[in-house]
C-alpha positions in Angstrom: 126.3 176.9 103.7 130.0 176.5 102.7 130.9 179.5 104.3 129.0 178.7 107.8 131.2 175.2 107.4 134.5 177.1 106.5 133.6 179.0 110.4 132.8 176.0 112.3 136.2 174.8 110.8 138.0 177.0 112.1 136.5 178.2 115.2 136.9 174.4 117.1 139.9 174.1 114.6 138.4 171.0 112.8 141.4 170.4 110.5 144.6 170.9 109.4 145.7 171.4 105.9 146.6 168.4 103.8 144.3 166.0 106.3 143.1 162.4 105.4 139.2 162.2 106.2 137.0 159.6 106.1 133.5 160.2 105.7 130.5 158.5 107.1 128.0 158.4 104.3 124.6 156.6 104.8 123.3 158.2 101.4 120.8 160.0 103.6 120.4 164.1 103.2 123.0 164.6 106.1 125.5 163.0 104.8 125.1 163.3 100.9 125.6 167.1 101.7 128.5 166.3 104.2 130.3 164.7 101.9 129.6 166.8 99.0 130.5 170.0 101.2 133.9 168.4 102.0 134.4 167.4 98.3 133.8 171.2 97.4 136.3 172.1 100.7 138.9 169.6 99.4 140.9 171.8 97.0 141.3 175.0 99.5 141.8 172.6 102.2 144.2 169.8 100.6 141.6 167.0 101.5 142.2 163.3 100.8 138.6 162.1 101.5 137.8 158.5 101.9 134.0 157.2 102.0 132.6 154.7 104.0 129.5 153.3 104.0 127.9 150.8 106.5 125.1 148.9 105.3 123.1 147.2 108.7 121.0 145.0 105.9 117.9 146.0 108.5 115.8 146.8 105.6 116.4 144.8 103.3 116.3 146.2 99.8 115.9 149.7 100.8 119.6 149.1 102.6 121.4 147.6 99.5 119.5 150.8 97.8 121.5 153.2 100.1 124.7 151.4 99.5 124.2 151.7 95.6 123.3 155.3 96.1 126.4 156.4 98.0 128.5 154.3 96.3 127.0 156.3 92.7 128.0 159.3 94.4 131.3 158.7 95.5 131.7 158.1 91.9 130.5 161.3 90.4 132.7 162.9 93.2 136.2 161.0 92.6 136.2 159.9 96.3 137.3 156.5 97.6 134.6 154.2 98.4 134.2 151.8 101.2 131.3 149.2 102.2 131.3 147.4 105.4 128.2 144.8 106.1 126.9 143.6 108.7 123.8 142.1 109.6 121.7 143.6 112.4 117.9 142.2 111.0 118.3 139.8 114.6 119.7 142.3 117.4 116.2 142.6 119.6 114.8 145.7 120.5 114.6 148.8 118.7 117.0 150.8 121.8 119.5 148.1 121.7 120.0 147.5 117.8 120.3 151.7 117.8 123.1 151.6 120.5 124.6 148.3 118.9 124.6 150.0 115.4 126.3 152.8 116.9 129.1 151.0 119.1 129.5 149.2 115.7 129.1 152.2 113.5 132.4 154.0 115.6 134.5 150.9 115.8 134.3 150.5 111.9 135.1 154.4 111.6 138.0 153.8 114.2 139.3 151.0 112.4 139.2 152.4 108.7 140.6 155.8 109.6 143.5 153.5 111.4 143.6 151.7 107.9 143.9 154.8 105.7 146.4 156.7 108.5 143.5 159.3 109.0 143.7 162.0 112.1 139.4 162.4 111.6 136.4 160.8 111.3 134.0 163.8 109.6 130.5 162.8 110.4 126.8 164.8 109.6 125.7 165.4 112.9 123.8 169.1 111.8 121.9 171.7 114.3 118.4 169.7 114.7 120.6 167.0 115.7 121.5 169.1 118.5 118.4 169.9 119.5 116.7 166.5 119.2 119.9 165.4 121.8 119.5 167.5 124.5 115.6 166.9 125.1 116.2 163.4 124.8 118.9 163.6 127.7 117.1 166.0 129.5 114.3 163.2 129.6 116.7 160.6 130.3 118.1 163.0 133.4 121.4 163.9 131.6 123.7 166.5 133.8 125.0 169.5 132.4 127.9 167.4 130.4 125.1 165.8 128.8 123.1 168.8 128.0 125.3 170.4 126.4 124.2 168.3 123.3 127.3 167.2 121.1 130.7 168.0 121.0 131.8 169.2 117.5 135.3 167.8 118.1 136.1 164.7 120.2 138.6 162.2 120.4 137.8 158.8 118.7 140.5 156.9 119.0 144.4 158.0 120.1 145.6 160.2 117.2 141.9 159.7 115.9 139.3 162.9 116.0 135.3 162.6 115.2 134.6 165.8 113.3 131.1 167.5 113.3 131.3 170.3 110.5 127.4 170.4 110.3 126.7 171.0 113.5 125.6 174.4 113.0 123.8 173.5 110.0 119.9 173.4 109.7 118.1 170.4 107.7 116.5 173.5 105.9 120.1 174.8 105.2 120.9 171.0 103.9 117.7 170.4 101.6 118.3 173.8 99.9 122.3 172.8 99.3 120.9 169.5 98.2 118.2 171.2 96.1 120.8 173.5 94.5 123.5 171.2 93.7 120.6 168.5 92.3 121.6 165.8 94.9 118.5 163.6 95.8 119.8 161.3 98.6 117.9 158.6 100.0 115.2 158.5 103.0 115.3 156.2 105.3 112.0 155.0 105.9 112.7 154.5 109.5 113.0 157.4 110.4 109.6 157.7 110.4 108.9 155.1 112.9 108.0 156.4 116.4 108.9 153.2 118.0 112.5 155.1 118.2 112.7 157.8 120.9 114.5 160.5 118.9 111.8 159.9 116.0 109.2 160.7 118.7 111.0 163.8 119.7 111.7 165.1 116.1 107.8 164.3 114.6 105.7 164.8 118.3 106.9 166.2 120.8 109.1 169.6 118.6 106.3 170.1 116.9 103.8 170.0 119.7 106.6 173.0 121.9 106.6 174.8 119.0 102.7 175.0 118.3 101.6 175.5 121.6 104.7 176.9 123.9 107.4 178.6 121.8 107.2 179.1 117.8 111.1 179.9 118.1 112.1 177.0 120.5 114.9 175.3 117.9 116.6 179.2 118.5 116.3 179.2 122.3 117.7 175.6 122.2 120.6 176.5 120.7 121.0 179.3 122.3 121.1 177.5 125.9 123.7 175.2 124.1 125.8 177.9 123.6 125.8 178.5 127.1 126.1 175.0 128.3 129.0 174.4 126.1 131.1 177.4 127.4 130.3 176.3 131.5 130.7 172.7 130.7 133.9 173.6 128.8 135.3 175.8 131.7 134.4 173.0 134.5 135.6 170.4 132.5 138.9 172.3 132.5 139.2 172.6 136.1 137.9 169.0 136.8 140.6 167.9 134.6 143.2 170.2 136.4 141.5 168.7 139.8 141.6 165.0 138.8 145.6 165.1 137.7 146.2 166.3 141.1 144.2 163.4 143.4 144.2 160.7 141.6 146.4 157.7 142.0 146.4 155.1 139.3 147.4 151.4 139.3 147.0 148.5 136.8 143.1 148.3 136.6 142.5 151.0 138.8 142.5 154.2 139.8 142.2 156.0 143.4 141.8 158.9 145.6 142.1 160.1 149.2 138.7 159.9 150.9 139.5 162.9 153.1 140.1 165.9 149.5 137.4 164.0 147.6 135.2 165.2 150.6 136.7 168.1 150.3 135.3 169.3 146.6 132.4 170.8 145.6 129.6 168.6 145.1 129.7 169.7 141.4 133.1 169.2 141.1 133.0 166.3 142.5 130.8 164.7 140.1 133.3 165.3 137.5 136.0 163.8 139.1 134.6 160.8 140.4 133.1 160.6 136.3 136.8 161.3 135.0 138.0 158.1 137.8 135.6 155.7 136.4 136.1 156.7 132.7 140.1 156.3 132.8 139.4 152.3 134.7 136.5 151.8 132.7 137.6 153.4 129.1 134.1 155.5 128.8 130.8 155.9 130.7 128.7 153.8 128.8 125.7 151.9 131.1 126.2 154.4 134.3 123.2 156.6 135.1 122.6 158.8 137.9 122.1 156.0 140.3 125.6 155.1 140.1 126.9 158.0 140.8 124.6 158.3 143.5 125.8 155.0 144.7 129.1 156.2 144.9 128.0 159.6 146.4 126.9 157.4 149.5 129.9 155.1 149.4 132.1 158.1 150.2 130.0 159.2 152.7 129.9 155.9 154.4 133.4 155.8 154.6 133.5 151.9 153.5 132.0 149.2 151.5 131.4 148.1 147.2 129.3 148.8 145.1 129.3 147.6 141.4 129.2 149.1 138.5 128.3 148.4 135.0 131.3 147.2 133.3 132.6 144.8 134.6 133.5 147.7 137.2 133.4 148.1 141.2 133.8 151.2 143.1 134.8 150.4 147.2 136.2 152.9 149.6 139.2 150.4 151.8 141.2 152.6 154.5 140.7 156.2 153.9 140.6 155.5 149.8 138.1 155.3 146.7 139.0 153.2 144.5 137.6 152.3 140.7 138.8 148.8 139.7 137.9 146.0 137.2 136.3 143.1 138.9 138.0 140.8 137.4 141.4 141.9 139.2 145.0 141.1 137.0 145.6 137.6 137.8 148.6 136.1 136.8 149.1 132.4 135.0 151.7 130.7 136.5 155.3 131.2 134.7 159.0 130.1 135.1 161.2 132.6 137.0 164.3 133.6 135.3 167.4 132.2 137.6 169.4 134.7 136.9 167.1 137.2 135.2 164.1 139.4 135.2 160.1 137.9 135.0 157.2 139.9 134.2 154.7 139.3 136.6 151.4 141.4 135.6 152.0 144.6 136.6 155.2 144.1 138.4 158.9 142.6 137.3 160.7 139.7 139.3 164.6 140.4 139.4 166.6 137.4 140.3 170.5 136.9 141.0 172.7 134.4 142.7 175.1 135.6 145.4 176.5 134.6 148.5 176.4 137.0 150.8 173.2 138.9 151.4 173.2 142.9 151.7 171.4 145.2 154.1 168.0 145.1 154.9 166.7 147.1 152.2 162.8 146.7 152.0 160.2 144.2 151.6 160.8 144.3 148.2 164.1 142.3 148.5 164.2 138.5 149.4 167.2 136.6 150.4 166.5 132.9 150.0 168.5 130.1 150.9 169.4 128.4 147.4 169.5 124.8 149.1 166.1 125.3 151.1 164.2 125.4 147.6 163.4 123.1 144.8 164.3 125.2 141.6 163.0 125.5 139.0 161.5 128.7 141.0 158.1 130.1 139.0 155.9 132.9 139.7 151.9 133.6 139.8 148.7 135.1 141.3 147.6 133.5 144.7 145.2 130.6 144.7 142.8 129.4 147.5 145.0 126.7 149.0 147.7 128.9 149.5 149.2 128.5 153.1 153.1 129.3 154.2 154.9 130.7 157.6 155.7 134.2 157.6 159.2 135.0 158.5 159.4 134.9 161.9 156.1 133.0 162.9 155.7 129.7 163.7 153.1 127.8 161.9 151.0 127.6 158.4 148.8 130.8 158.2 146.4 130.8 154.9 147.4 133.4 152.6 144.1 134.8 152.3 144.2 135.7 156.1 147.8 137.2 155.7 146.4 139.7 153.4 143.6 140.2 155.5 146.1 141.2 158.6 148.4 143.2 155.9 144.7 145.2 155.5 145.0 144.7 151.4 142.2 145.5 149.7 140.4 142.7 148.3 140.8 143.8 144.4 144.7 144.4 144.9 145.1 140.7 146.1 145.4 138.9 142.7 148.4 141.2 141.3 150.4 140.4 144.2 153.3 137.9 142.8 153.7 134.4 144.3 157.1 132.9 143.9 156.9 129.2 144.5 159.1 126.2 144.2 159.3 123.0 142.3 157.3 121.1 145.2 154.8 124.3 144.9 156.1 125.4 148.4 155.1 129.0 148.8 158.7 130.7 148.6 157.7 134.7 148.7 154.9 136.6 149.0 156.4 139.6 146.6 156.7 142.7 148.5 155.7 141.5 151.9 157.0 138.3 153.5 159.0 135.3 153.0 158.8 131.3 154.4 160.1 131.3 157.4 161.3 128.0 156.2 163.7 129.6 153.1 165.5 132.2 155.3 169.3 132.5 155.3 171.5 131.1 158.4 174.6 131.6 159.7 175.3 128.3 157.3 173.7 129.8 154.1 176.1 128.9 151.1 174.6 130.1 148.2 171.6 132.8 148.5 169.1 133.9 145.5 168.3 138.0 145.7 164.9 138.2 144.4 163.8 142.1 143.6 160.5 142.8 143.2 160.0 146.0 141.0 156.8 147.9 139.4 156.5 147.8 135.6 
């Protein structure tokens, strides 16, 4: 089994030499023999191996009995040993405390490895875990990314790498190591309990393929992983390649031209619009097919929203998809630096006192008339009452209707900078329009330059 590790090692070069690891051990078979494979590695490798163990306290004794257990081991093996409790007894139903345990189970990993300045995460995901995956995604109507069962290498955390050096390991490969090296890890009982979907996979429905369809299925599986792996790796590739091209991002979103994302292959397309709502979003958790058929349609309708789980929305404004948080970046009001530069969100607020104005140069300059306003000037997102006279109108217009005219999509509204008086008089609308009433005469004295810049 060592040796098969030592090739998985190297062929999705797992680690480097001299690498801080810590280990997930649940003192179950997987990861007794993950650990105790990497404890055997450590020497020829130049390991530093650090344990840690989570105990959920969802079965009571049996759970403090698995902490005991792997913290004995970790003993008799002269590796560093963690516990981390938390207390999951009161999380609902069975699917939810899985996927909370998990979420939980990856920040804790995330953090510790942070804590021990650790490049990976080594955890016992073996080749019946494989298996076990992809029929459960194929049930859930998982795409060929998701078929293609689990990566043995992925990114955790920046600077952070989940490794998988079982994952072409059989639980009959792990028993007999177990057996051989006289390591009797714990069971957890749970895992017997077919309220969990996996646990029906693994004790009903494998067993029933295998009696009655194909005695060699768990080979064919894995063979059709294989497969899966290499397409999915090569389209990924190009999707990424793809993606870098069209998209367009912006403080809490991201964006592309309507016209080239019509333009890709439906397949390819997929993995673009995936790779948009991952970079806004941070991952895909929560979004099934019927998003992505949602936004499918969205395209093709050439306008509207549609939201996403997340705390996400996907809406198509003037020839652009864009991915966005709800919530938009609004933006506390805050004094403005006279002279100086404020940081307005995503945007900085250059001010200066001069008196004489320059050329035009953009609606992202303002010259204000220093003894039209009531300083101190501040800065801040819009709010509903906002009304002002845009240079060169006559009359209060609402500023909501002023970004309706300018065409700005809804989502972008609340990062726009508001520059505003002492009297809260609307001064500039950063990056489009001034008062009408702050302009600069022929008898302007004194003028403030305001520059509004990204970043």
């Amino acid at each position: 089994m060592l040796g098969k590790i030592k090739n998985t090692i190297k062929k999705h070069s797992m680690l480097v030499h001299g690498a801080t690891v810590v280990v997930g051990v649940s003192g179950g078979p997987d990861s007794t023999a993950l650990l105790a494979a990497l404890s055997l590695l450590s020497k020829e490798y130049g390991l530093r191996l650090r344990a840690v163990h989570i105990n959920y306290h969802l079965r009571g004794a049996e759970s403090d009995a698995d902490q005991k257990y792997a913290e004995n081991l970790c003993g008799k093996l002269k590796v560093q040993f963690e516990a981390v409790h938390a207390d999951f007894s009161k999380r609902g139903k069975a699917g939810s405390i899985q996927d909370a345990a998990r979420n939980f189970r990856y920040m804790v990993f995330s953090v510790k490895a942070a804590e021990a300045k650790a490049g990976y995460v080594a955890v016992a995901h073996n080749r019946n875990d494989q298996v076990e995956t992809m029929l459960m995604r194929f049930l859930r109507g998982s795409g060929t990314e998701g078929l293609a069962g689990i990566p043995p290498v992925r990114l955790l955390a920046p600077g952070i790498k989940i490794i998988r050096p079982l994952i072409n390991i059989s639980r009959a490969e792990i028993n007999k190591f177990l057996s051989e090296r006289k390591l009797r890890a714990r069971n957890d009982s749970s895992n017997e309990k077919k309220l969990y979907l996996r646990n029906r996979i693994r004790l009903k429905l494998l067993p029933q393929i295998k009696r009655e369809y194909n005695p060699g299925f768990d080979e064919a599986a894995i063979h059709l992983l294989s497969i899966l792996n290499e397409e999915n790796s090569f389209l990924s590739a190009e999707a990424e390649k793809v993606f870098s091209r069209l998209k367009l991002l912006d403080s809490g979103s991201c964006s592309f031209k309507c016209g080239e994302l019509k333009a890709l292959h439906p397949a390819m397309l997929g993995r673009v619009l995936r790779a948009g709502i991952e970079k806004v979003k941070g991952d895909l958790i929560g979004l099934e097919y019927r998003h992505f058929e949602a936004v499918s349609k969205l395209l093709s309708a050439g306008s509207g929203k549609t939201d996403l789980p997340g705390n996400l929305a996907a809406q198509v404004h003037s020839g652009r998809m864009y991915f966005r948080l709800k919530n938009g970046t609004k933006q506390e009001s805050l004094p403005l630096a006279l002279p100086g530069t404020t940081k307005a969100g995503k945007f900085r607020i250059q001010a200066v006192l001069g008196k004489k104005p320059g050329g035009f140069k953009g609606p992202c300059h303002a010259y204000i008339d220093l003894l039209k306003v009531e300083l101190p000037l501040s800065v801040r997102s819009r709010r509903q009452a906002d009304r002002f006279t845009p240079l060169g109108m006559t009359g209060k217009k609402k500023l909501q209707d002023f970004f309706v005219d300018l065409k700005l999509p809804e989502f972008e509204r609340d990062s726009v900078p508001v520059v505003v008086d002492n009297s809260g008089k609307l001064v500039w609308v950063a990056g489009h329009r001034i008062d009408d009433a702050v302009k600069i005469t022929k008898s302007t004295g004194k003028i403030i330059h305001l520059t509004c810049l990204k970043g």
